[in-house]
PyMOL CGO cylinders between C-alpha atoms (Angstrom):
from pymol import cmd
from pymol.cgo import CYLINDER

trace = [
    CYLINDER, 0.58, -21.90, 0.61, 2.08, -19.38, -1.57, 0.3, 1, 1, 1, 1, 1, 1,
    CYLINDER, 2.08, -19.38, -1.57, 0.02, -16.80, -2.97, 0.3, 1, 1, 1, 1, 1, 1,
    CYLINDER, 0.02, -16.80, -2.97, 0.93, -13.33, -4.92, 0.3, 1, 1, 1, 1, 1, 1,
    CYLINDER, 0.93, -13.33, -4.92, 1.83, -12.20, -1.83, 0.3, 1, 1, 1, 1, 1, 1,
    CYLINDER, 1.83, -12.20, -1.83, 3.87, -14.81, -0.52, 0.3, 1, 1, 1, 1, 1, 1,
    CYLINDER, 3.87, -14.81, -0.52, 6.06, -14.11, -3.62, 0.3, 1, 1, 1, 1, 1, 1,
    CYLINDER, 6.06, -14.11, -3.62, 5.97, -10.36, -3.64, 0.3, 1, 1, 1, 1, 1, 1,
    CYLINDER, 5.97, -10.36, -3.64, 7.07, -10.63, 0.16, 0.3, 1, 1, 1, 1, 1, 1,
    CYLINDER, 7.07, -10.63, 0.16, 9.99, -12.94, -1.14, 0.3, 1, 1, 1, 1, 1, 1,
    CYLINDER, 9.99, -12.94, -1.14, 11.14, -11.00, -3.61, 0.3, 1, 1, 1, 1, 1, 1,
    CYLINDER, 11.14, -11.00, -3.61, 10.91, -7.35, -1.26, 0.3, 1, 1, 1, 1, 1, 1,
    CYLINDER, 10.91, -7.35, -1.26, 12.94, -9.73, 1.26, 0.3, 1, 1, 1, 1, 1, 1,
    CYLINDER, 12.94, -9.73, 1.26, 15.99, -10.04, -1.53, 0.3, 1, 1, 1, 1, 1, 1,
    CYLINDER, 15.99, -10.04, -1.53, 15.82, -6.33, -2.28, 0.3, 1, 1, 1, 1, 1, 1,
    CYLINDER, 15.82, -6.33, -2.28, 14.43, -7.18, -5.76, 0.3, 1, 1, 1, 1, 1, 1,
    CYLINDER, 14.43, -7.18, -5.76, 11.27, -5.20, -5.74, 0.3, 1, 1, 1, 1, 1, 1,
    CYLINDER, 11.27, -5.20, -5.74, 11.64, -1.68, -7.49, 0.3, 1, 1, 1, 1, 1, 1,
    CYLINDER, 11.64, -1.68, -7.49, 7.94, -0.75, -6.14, 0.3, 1, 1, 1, 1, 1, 1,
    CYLINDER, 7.94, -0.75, -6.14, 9.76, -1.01, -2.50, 0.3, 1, 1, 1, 1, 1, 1,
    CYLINDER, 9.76, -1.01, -2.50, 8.52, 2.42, -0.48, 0.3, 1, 1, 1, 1, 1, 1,
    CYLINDER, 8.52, 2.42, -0.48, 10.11, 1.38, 2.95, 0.3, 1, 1, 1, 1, 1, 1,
    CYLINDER, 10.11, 1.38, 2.95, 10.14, -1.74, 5.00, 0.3, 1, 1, 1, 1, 1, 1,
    CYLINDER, 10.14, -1.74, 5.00, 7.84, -0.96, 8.36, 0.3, 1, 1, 1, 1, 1, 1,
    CYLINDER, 7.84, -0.96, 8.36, 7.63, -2.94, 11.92, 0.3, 1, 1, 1, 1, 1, 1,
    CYLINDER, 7.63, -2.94, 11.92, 4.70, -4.93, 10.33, 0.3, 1, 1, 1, 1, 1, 1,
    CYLINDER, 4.70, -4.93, 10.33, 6.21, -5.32, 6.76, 0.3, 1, 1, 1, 1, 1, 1,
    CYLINDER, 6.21, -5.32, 6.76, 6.59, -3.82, 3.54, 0.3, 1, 1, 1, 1, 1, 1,
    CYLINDER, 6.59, -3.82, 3.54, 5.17, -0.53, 2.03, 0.3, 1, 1, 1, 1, 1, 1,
    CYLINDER, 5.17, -0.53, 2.03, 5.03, -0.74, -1.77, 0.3, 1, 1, 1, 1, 1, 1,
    CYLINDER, 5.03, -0.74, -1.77, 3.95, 1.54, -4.44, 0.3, 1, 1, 1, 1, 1, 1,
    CYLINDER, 3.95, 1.54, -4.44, 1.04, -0.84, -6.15, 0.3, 1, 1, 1, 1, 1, 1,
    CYLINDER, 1.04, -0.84, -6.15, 1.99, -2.87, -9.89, 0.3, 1, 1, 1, 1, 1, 1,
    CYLINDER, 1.99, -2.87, -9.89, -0.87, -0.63, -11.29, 0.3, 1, 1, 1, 1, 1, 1,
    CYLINDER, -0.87, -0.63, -11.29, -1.71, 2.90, -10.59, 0.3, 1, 1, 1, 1, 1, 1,
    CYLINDER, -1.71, 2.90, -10.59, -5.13, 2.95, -10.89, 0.3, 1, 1, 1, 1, 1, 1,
    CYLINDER, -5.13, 2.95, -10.89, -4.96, 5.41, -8.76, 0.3, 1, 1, 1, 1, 1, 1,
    CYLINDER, -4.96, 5.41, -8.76, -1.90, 8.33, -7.97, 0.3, 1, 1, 1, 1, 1, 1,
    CYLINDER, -1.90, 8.33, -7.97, 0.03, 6.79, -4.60, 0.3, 1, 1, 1, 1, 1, 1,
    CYLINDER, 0.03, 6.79, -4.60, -2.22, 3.55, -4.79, 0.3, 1, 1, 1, 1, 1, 1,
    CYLINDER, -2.22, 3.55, -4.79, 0.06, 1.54, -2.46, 0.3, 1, 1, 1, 1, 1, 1,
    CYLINDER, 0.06, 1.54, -2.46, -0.19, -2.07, -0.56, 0.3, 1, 1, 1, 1, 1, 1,
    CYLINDER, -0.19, -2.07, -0.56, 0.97, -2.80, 2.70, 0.3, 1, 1, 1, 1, 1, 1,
    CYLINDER, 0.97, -2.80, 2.70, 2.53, -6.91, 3.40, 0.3, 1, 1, 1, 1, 1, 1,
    CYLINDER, 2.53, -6.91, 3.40, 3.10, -8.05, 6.11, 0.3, 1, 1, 1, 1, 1, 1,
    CYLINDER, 3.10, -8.05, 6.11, 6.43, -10.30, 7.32, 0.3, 1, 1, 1, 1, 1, 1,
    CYLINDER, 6.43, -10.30, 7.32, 6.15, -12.60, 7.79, 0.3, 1, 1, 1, 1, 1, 1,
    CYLINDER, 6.15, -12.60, 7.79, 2.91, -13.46, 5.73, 0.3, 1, 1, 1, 1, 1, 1,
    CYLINDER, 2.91, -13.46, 5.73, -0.13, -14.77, 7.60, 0.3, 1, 1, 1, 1, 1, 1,
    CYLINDER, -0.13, -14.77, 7.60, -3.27, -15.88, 5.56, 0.3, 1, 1, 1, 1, 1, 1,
    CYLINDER, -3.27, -15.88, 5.56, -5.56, -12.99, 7.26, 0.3, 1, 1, 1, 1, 1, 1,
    CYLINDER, -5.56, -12.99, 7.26, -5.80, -10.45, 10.33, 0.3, 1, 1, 1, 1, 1, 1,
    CYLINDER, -5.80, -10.45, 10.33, -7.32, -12.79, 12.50, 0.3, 1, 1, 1, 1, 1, 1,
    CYLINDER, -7.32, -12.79, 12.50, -4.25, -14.50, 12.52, 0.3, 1, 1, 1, 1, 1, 1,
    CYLINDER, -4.25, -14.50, 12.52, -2.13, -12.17, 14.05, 0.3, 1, 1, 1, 1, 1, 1,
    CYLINDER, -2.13, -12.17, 14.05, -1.64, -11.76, 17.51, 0.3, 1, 1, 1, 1, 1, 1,
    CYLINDER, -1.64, -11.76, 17.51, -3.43, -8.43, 19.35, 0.3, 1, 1, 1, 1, 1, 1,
    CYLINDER, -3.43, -8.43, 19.35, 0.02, -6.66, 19.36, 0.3, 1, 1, 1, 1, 1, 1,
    CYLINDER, 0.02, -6.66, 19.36, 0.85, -7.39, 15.66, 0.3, 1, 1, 1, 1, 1, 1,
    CYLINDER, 0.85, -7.39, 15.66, -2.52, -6.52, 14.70, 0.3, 1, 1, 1, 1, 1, 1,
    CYLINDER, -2.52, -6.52, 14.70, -2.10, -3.17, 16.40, 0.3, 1, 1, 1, 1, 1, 1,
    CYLINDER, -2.10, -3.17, 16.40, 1.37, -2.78, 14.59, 0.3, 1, 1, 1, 1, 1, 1,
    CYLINDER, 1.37, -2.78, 14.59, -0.03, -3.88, 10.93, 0.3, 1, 1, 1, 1, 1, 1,
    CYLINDER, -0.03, -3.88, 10.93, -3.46, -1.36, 11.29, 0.3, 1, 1, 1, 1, 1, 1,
    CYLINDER, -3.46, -1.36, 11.29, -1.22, 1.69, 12.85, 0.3, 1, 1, 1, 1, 1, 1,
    CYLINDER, -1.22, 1.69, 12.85, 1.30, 0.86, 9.84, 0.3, 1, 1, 1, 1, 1, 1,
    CYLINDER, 1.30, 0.86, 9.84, -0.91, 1.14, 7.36, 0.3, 1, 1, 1, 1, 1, 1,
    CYLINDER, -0.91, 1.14, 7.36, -2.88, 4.52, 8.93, 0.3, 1, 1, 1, 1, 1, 1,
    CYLINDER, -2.88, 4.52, 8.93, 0.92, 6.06, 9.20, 0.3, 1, 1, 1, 1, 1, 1,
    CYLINDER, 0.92, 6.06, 9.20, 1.06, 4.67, 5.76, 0.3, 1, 1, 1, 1, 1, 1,
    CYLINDER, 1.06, 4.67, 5.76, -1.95, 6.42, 4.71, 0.3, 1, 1, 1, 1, 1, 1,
    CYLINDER, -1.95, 6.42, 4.71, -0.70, 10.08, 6.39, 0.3, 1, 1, 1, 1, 1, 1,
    CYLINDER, -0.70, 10.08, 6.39, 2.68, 10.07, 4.52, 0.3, 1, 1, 1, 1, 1, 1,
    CYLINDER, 2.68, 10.07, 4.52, 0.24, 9.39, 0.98, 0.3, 1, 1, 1, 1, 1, 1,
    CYLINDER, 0.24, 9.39, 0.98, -2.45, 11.90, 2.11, 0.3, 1, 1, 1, 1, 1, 1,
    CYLINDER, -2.45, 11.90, 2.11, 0.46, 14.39, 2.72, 0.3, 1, 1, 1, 1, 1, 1,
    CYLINDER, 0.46, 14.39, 2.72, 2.49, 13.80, -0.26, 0.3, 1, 1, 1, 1, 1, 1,
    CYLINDER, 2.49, 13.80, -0.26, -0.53, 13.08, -2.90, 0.3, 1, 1, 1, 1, 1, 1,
    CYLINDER, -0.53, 13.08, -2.90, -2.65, 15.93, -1.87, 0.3, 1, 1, 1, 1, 1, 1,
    CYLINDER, -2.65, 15.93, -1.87, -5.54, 13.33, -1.33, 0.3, 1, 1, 1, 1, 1, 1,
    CYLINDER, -5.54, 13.33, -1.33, -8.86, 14.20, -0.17, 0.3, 1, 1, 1, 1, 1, 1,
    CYLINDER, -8.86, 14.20, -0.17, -8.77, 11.38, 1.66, 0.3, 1, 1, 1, 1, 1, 1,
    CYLINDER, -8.77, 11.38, 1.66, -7.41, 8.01, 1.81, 0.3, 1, 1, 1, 1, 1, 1,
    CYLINDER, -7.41, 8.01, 1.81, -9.20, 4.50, 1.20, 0.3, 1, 1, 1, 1, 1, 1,
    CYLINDER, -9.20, 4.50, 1.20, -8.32, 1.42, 3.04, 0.3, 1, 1, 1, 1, 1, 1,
    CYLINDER, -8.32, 1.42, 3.04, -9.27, -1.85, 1.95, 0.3, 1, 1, 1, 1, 1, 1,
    CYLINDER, -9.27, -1.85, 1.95, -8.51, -5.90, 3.59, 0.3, 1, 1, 1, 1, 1, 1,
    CYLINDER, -8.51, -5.90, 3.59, -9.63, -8.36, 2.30, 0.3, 1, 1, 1, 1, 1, 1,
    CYLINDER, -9.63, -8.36, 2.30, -7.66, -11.78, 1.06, 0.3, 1, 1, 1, 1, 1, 1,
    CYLINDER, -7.66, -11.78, 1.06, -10.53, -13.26, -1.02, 0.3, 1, 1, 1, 1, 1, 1,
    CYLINDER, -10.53, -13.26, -1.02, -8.90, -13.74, -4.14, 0.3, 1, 1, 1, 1, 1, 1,
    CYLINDER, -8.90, -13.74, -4.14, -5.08, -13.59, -2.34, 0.3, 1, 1, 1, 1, 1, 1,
    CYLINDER, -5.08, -13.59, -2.34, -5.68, -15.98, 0.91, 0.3, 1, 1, 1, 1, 1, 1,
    CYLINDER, -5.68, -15.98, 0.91, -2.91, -13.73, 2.42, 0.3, 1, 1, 1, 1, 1, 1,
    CYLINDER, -2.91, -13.73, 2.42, -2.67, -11.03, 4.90, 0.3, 1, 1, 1, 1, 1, 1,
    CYLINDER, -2.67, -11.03, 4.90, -2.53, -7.26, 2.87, 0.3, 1, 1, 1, 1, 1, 1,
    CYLINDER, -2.53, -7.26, 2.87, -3.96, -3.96, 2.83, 0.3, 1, 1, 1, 1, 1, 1,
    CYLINDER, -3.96, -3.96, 2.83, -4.60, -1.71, 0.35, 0.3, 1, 1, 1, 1, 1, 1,
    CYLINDER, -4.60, -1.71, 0.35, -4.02, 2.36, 0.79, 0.3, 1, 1, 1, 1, 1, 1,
    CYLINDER, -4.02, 2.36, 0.79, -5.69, 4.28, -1.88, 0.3, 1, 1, 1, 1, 1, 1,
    CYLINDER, -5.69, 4.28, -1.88, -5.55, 7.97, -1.68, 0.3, 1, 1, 1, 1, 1, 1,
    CYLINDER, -5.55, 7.97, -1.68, -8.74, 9.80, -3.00, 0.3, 1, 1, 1, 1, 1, 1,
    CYLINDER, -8.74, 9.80, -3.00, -9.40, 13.06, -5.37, 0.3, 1, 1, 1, 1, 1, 1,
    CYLINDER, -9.40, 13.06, -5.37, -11.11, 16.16, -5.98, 0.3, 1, 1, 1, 1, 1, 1,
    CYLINDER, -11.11, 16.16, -5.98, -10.44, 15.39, -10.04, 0.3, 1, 1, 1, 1, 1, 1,
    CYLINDER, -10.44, 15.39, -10.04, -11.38, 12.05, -10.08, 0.3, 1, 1, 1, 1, 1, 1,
    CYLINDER, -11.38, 12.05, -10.08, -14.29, 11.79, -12.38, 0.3, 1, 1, 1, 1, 1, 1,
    CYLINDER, -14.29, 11.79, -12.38, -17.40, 12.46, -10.96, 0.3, 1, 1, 1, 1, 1, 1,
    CYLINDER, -17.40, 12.46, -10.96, -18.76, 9.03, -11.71, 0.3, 1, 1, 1, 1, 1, 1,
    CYLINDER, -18.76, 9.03, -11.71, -16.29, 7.12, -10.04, 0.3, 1, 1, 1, 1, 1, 1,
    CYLINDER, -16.29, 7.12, -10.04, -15.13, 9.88, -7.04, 0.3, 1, 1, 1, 1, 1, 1,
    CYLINDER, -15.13, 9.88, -7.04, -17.22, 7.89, -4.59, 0.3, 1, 1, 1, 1, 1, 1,
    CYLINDER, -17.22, 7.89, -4.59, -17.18, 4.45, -6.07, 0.3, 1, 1, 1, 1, 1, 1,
    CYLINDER, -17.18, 4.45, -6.07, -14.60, 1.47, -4.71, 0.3, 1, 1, 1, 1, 1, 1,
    CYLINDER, -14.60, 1.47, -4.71, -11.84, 1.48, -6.65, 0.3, 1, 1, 1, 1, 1, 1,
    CYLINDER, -11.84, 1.48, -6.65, -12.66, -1.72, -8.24, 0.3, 1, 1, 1, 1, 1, 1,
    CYLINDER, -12.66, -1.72, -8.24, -15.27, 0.41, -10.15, 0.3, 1, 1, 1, 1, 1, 1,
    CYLINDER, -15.27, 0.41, -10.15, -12.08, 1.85, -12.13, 0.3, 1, 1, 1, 1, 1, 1,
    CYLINDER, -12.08, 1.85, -12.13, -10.95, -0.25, -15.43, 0.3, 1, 1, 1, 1, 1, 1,
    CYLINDER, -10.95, -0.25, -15.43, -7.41, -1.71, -13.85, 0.3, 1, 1, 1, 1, 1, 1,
    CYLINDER, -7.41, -1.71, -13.85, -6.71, -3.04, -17.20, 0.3, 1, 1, 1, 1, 1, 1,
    CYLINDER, -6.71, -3.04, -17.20, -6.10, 0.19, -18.59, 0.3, 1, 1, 1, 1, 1, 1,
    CYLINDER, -6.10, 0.19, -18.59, -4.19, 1.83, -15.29, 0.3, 1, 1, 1, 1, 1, 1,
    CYLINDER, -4.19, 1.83, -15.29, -0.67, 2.79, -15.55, 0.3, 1, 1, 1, 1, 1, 1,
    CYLINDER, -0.67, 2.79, -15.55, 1.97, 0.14, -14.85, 0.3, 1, 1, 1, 1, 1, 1,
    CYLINDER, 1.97, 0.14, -14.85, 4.63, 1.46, -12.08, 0.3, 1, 1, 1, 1, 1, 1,
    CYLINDER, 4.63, 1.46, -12.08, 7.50, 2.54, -13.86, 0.3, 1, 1, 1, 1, 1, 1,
    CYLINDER, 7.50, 2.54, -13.86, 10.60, 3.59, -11.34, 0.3, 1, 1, 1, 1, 1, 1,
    CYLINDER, 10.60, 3.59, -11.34, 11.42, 6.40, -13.53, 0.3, 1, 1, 1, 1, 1, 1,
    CYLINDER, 11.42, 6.40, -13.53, 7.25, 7.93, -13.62, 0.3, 1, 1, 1, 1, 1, 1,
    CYLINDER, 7.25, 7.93, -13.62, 7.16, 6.76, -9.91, 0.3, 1, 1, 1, 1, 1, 1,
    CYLINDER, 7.16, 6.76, -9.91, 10.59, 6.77, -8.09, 0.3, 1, 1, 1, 1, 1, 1,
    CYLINDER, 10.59, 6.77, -8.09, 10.22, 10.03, -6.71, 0.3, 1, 1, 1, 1, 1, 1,
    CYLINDER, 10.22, 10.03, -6.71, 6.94, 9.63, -5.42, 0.3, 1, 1, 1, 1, 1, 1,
    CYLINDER, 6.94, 9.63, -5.42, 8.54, 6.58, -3.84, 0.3, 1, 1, 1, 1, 1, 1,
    CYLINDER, 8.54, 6.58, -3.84, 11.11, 8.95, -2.19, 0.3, 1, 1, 1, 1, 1, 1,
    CYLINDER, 11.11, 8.95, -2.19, 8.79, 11.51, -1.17, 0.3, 1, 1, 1, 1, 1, 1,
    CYLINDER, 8.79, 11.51, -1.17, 6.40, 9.06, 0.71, 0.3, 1, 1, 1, 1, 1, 1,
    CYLINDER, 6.40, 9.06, 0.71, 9.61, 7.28, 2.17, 0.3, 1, 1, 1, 1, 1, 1,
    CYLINDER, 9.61, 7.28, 2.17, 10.71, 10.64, 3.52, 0.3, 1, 1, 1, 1, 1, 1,
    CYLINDER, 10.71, 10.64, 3.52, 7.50, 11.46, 4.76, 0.3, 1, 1, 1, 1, 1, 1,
    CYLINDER, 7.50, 11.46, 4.76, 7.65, 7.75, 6.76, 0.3, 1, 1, 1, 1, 1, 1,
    CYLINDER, 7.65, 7.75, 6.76, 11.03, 8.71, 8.16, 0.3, 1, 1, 1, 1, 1, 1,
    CYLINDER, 11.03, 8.71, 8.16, 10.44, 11.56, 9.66, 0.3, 1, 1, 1, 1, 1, 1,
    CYLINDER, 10.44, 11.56, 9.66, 7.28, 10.08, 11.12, 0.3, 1, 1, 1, 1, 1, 1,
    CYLINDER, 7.28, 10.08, 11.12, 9.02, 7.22, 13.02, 0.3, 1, 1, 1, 1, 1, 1,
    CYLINDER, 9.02, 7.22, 13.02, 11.64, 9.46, 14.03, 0.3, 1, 1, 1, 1, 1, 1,
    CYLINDER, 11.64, 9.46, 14.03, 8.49, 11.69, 15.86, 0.3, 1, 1, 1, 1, 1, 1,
    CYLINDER, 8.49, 11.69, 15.86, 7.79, 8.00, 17.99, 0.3, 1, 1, 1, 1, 1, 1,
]
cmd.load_cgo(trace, "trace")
C-alpha cells in the first residue's frame, strides 16, 4: 500500500525532505507541511507499518519513547505549555504520530480544543527559511538528548 506516508518516508529516505528535523531509532522527526500550530511536528516510522499494533513490543517501546523525547526537545525549544500527542491512521492507513506543542496565547476558544478544531486551510505552509532554525534548535535539543543515553 502506499499512503502519504509511505511517500513522505521515501522521499526523507533520499534526503529530499526540507521539513527533515533528525532521523531517530524509530524513524523520522519532521517539522509538519502546515503549521497550524508553532513546532507542530510528525513522527514516521522506518520502515512504515500500517499501525502500532504492528510493531513488535521493542519497536513499539522505541517509536512511543521517540516521540515523548520528541515532544521534550519541542516543549523546551517552543516554550509550550504542554505538548499534544495524537495516533491515529484513519485517513493515512500508516503508522505516525503527531507532536503538537500547546499555548498560553492560543485563543481562548480553541486553547483546549483538538487541533483539528483549528482551520488547517489557512495555517502557515513550512517554509525552510520561516522554519529552518526552529528545525536546528529542536535537532540540537535531540542531540544532546541521545548523547545523555
Amino acid at each position: 500500500m502506499s499512503t502519504a506516508i509511505h511517500r513522505r518516508v521515501a522521499t526523507l529516505q533520499k534526503g529530499e525532505d526540507p521539513t527533515l528535523i533528525m532521523r531517530m531509532s524509530s524513524g523520522w522527526a519532521v517539522l509538519g507541511k502546515r503549521q497550524i500550530l508553532r513546532g507542530y511536528s510528525l513522527l514516521l516510522p522506518d520502515p512504515v507499518v500500517p499501525h502500532l499494533n504492528a510493531l513488535t513490543r521493542r519497536d513499539r517501546t522505541h517509536f512511543l519513547t521517540d516521540m515523548t523525547v520528541l515532544g521534550d526537545a519541542l516543549f523546551e525549544v517552543t516554550g509550550a505549555t504542554r505538548i499534544n500527542y495524537a495516533v491515529f491512521g484513519n485517513l493515512e492507513p500508516a503508522l505516525h504520530a503527531h507532536v503538537f506543542p500547546r499555548f498560553a496565547d492560543e485563543p481562548a476558544e480553541l486553547r483546549t480544543s483538538q487541533p483539528w478544531a483549528y482551520d488547517w486551510t489557512s495555517a502557515p505552509e513550512f517554509d525552510a527559511g520561516l522554519h529552518g532554525e526552529l528545525i536546528e534548535r529542536v535537532r540540537k535539543v535531540l542531540i544532546i538528548q541521545a548523547a545523555r543515553k
